[in-house]
C-alpha positions in Angstrom: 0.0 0.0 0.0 1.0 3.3 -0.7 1.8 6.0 1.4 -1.4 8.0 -0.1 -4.2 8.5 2.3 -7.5 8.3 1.6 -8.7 10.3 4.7 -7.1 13.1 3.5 -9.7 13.1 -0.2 -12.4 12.1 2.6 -12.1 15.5 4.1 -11.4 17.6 1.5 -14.6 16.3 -0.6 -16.5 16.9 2.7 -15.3 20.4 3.4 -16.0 21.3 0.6 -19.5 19.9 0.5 -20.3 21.3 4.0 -22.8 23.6 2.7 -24.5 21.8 0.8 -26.9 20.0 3.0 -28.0 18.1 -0.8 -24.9 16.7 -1.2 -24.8 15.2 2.3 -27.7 13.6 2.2 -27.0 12.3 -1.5 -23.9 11.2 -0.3 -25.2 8.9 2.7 -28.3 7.5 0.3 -25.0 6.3 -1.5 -23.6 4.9 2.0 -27.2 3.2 2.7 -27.2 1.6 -0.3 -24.3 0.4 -0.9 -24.1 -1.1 2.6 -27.9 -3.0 2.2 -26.8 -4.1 -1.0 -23.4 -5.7 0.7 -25.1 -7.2 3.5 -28.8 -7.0 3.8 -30.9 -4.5 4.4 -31.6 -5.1 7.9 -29.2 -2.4 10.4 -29.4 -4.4 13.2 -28.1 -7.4 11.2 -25.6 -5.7 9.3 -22.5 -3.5 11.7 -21.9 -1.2 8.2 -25.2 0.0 7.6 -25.9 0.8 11.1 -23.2 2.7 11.1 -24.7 4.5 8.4 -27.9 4.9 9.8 -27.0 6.2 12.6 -25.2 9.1 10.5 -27.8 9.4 8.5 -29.8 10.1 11.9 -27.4 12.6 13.0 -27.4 14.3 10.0 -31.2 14.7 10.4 -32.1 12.9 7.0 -35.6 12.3 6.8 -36.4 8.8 7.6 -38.3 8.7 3.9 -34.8 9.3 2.7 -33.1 6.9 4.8 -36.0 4.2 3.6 -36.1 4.9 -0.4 -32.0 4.0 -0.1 -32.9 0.9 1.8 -36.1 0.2 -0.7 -33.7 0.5 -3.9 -31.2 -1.5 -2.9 -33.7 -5.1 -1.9 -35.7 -4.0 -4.9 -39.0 -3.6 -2.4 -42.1 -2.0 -4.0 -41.2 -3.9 -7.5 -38.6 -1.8 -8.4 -35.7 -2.8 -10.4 -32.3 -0.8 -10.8 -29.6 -2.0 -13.0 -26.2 -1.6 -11.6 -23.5 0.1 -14.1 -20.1 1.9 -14.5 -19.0 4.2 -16.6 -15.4 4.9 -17.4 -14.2 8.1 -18.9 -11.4 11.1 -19.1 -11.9 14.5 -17.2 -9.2 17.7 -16.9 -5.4 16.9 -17.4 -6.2 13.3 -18.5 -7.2 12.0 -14.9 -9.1 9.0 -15.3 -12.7 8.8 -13.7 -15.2 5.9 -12.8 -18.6 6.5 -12.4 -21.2 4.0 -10.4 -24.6 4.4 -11.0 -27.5 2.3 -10.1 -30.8 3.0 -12.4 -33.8 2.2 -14.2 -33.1 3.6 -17.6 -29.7 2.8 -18.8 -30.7 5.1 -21.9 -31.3 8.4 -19.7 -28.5 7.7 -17.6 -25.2 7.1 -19.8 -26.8 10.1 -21.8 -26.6 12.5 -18.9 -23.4 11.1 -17.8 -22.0 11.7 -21.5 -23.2 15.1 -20.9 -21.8 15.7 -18.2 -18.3 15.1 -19.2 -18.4 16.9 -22.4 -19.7 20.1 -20.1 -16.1 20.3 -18.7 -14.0 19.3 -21.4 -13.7 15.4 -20.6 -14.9 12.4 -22.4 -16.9 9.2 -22.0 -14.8 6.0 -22.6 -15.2 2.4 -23.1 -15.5 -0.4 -20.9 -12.0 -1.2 -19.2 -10.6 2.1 -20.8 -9.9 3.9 -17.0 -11.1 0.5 -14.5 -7.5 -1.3 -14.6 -6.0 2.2 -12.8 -8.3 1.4 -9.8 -8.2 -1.3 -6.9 -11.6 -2.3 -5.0 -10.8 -2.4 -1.4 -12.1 -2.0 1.7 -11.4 0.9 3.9 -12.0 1.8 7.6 -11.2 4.8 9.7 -10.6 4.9 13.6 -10.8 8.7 14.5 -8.0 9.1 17.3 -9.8 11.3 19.3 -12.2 8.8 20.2 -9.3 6.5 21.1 -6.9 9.0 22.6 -4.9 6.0 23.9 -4.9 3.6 21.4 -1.3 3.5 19.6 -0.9 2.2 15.9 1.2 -1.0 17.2 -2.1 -1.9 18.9 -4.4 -1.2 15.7 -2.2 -2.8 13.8 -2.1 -6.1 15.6 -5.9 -5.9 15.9 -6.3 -5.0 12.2 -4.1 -8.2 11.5 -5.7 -10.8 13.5 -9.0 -9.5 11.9 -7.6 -9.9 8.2 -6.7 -7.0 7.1 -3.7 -5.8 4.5 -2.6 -2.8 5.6 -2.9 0.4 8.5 -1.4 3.4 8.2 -1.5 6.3 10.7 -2.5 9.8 10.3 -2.9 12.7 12.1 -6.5 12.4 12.8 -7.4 9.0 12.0 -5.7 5.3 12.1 -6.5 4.0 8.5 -6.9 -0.3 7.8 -7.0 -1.0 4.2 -8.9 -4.7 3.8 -9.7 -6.6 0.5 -12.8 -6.2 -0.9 -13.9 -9.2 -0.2 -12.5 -9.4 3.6 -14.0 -6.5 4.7 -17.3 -7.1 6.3 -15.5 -9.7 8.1 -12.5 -7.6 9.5 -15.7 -4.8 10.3 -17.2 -7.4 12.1 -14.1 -8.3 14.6 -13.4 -5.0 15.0 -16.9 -3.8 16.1 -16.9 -7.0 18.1 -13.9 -5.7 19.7 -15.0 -2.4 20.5 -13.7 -0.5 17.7 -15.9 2.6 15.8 -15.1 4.0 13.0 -15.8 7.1 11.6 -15.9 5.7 8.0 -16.5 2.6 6.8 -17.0 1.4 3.1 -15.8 -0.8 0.1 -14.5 1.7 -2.2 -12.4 2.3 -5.4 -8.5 3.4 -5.1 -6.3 4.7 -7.2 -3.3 3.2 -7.9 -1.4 5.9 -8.9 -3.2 9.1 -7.3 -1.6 12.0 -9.9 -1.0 16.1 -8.7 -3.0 18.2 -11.1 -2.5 22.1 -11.2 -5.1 24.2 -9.0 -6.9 25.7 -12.5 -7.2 21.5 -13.6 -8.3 20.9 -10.3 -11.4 23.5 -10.3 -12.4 22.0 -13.6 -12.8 18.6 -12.5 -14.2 19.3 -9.0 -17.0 20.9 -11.2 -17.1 17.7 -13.3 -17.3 15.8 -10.6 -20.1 18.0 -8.6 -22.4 17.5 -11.8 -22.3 13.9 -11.9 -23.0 13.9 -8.3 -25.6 15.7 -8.4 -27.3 13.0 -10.9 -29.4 11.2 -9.2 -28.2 7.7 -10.6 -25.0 7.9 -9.4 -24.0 6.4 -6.5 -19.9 7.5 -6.4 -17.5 8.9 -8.3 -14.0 8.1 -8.0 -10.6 9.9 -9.9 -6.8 9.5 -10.0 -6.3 12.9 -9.1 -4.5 13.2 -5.9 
């Protein structure tokens, strides 16, 4: 694992999104979802979307909200939602995935092809920009909740449990997990008292490229419009 940390995207995508109560909410509808789709939609038998939900709480997101996330993801009330990516090219070349979940694939890759022509970037092809990416899972312990917890102890824990990886920041102890060990190295940890402030299966960059500050405000805007589609669940980039 790399020395890049993924905290550090974490809170500058939520500073920046601080006032905009939307965006919060679309972004835990994104956290509900993909959590009921990974391991049921029941909270109370499922440690990640609990955690979730009880953001989602704090955040004061209506409980119609929290529900239509749950509903789309089992599929209650008849609906069905296809489950795509998109790869394409945004500012400076950095390559950008796009997860979407919908019920018209038409409508969707449309607006998403809009999207990137708005700001200069381009749709591609499937496997054009996936292979810079790595699924994995990713956890974060804030420190101040665990003012005496040292990394040689998370790291032993985070070990046992079957994880790859932890790396320490100033604000958080990160554990990196494969995609398909994560629930169960969630799982020890809760059982062992940990909480984390985030918790999710999520797409990483392999090589996470610097982009000036002018490319930077282009693609932030890219990437701010295809959030705001309400199809898309995430949208990852190489930029660092």
């Amino acid at each position: 694992m790399s020395g890049h940390s993924k905290w550090h995207n974490i809170q500058g995508r939520k500073n920046a999104q601080d006032a905009k109560r939307g965006k919060i909410f679309q972004k835990l509808a994104h956290d509900l979802y993909v959590a009921a789709k990974a391991g049921g939609a029941d909270p109370n038998m499922n440690p990640s979307l609990r955690l979730v939900v009880e953001k989602a709480k704090a955040a004061n997101m209506p409980k119609d909200n929290i529900q239509r996330a749950l509903d789309k993801a089992s599929g209650a009330g008849g609906q069905k939602f296809e489950e795509v990516t998109y790869e394409g090219y945004g500012t400076a070349g950095v390559a950008i995935l796009v997860e979407a979940s919908t019920d018209n694939i038409n409508r969707t890759v449309s607006s998403i092809r809009n999207s990137f022509k708005h700001f200069g970037g381009a749709l591609g092809t499937s496997g054009s920009v996936a292979f810079q990416f790595d699924r994995e899972g990713y956890l974060a312990i804030n420190r101040a909740d665990f003012p005496d917890l040292d990394e040689d102890t998370v790291l032993e824990a985070a070990l046992e449990a079957g994880a790859e990886d932890v790396q320490t920041q100033d604000e958080v102890f990160e554990i990196y997990t494969t995609a398909a060990d994560f629930q169960a190295v969630e799982s020890a940890m809760t059982a062992a008292r940990y909480v984390f402030e985030e918790a999710e299966v999520t797409m990483i960059a392999q090589n996470p490229a610097e982009i000036s500050d002018e490319d930077r405000e282009k693609l932030d805007k890219l990437v701010d419009e295809l959030e705001e589609n309400e199809d898309v669940l995430a949208v990852y980039t190489t930029a660092d």
